[in-house]
C-alpha positions in Angstrom: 0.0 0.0 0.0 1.2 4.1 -0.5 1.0 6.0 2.0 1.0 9.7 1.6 0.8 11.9 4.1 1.3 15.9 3.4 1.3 18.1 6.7 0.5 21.5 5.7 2.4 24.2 7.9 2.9 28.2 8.6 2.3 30.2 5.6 1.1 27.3 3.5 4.0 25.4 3.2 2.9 21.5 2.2 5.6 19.1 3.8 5.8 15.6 2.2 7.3 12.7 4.3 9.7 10.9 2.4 12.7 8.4 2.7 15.5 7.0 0.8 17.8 3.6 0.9 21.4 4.1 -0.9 24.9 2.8 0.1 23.3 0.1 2.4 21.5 2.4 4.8 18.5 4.8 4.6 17.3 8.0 6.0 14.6 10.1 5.7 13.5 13.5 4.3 11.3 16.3 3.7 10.0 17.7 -0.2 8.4 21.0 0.0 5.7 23.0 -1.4 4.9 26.6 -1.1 2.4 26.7 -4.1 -0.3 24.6 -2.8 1.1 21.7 -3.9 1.9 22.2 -7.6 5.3 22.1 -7.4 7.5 20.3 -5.0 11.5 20.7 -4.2 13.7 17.9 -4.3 13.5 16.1 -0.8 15.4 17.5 2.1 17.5 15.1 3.5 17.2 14.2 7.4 19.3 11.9 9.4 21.7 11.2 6.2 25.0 11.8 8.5 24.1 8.8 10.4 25.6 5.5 9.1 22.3 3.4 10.8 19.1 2.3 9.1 16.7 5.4 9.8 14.3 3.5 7.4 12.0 6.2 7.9 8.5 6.8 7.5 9.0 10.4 8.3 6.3 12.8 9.9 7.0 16.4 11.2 5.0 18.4 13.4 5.3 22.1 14.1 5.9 23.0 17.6 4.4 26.2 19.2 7.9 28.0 18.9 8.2 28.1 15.1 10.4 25.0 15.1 9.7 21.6 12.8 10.0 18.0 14.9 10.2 15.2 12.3 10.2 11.3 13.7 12.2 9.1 11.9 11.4 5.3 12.0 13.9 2.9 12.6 14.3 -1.0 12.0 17.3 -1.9 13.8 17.9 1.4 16.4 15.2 3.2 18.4 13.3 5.6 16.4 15.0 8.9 15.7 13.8 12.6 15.4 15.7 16.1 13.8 14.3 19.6 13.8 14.2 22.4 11.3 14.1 26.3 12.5 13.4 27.4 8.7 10.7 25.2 7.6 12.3 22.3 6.3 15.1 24.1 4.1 17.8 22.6 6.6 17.6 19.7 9.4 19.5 19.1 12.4 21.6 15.8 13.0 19.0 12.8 14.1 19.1 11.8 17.6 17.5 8.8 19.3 13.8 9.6 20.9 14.8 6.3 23.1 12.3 4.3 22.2 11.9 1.8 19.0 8.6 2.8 16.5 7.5 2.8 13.1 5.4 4.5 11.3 5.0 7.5 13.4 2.0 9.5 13.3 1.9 13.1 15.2 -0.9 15.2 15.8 -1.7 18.3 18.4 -4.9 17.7 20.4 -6.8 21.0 21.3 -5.4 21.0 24.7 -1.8 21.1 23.3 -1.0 18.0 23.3 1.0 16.2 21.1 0.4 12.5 20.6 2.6 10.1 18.3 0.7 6.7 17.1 3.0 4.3 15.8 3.9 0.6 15.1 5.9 -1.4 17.7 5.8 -2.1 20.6 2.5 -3.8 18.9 -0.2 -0.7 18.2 0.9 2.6 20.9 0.7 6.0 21.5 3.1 8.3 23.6 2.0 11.9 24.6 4.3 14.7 24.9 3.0 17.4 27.1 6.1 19.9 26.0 6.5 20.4 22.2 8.4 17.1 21.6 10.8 17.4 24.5 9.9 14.6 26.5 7.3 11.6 26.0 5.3 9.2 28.0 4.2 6.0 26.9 4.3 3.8 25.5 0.5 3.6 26.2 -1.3 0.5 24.3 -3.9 0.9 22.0 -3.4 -3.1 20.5 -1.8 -6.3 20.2 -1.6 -6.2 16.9 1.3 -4.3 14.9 -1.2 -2.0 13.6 0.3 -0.8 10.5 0.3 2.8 9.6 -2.0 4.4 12.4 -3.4 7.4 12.7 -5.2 9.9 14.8 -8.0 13.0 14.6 -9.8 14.8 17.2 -12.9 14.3 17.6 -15.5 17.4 18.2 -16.2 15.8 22.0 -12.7 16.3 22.4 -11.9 12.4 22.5 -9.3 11.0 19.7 -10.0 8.7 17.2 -7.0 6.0 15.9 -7.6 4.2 12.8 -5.2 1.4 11.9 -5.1 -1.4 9.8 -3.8 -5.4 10.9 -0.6 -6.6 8.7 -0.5 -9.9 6.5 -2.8 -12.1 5.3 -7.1 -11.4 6.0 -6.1 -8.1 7.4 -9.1 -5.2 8.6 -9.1 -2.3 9.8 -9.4 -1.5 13.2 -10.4 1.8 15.0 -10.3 3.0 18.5 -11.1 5.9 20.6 -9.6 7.5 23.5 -9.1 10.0 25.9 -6.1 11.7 26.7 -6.1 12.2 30.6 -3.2 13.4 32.8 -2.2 9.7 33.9 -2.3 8.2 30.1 -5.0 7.1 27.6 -8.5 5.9 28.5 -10.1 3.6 26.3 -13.6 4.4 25.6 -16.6 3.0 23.4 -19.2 4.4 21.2 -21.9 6.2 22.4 
């Protein structure tokens, strides 16, 4: 399956998660738009310093100070993460988050809060309460290695994650939540 996921920033610019594989090791990037999408730049490459298997899946988030946060998948080292103070023209080195994921997924709540849905361990979530500084979690969401999840808000203020099981008779799966101070509480429908 593709997976396409633009985020669309401050002023308009469209940022496109991408990665690439050469010399034996991979790393992840950013292409640009500023004209809604017409155009894009060549991608920006994050993490290519490192001589490690940032495989990436990348996503970026903007955090409240003007600064870009991208996560950076990894299939042998913990998951990774670089920032950008000029919107994705330049990235900082990539530094381990200190926790293994794939396929991160980031989105800002209404409150603030910033949660990351990923891949491994199984289907999780981790919350950051500071603009990507710090993290708790993992918090569960499955036992299956959801595959690609993501997240909204919905209008009662509760989130929604939408994933999909790997491998053979595969479905999609959905859950809802609430972020609370202590973690995630797993709700129903109404």
């Amino acid at each position: 399956p593709l997976w396409v996921q633009v985020t669309v920033e401050k002023n308009g610019t469209l940022l496109l998660g991408t990665y690439r594989s050469e010399n034996g090791y991979s790393y992840g990037g950013v292409a640009r738009s500023t004209d809604g999408g017409k155009t894009w730049s060549e991608p920006v490459p994050i993490g290519r310093e490192k001589t490690l298997n940032l495989d990436a899946e990348t996503d970026v988030i903007l955090c409240r100070d003007g600064i870009l946060w991208a996560a950076l998948r990894s299939s042998s080292v913990n998951m990774h993460y670089a920032t950008s103070t000029d919107m994705g023209l330049t990235w900082s080195p990539a530094y381990d988050i200190g926790f293994k994921g794939h396929a991160p997924h980031l989105y800002r709540l209404s409150t603030d809060v910033i949660v990351m849905t990923q891949r491994v361990p199984q289907t999780a979530m981790h919350i950051s309460r500071d603009e990507c500084r710090t993290w708790q979690g993992p918090y569960l969401i499955d036992t299956v290695g959801g595959a690609y999840p993501a997240t909204v808000e919905l209008k009662d203020g509760t989130i929604l994650v939408i994933y999909y099981e790997e491998g053979s008779g595969s479905a999609v799966r959905v859950k809802r939540f609430r972020v609370k101070a202590d973690g995630l509480e797993t709700l129903g429908w109404d």
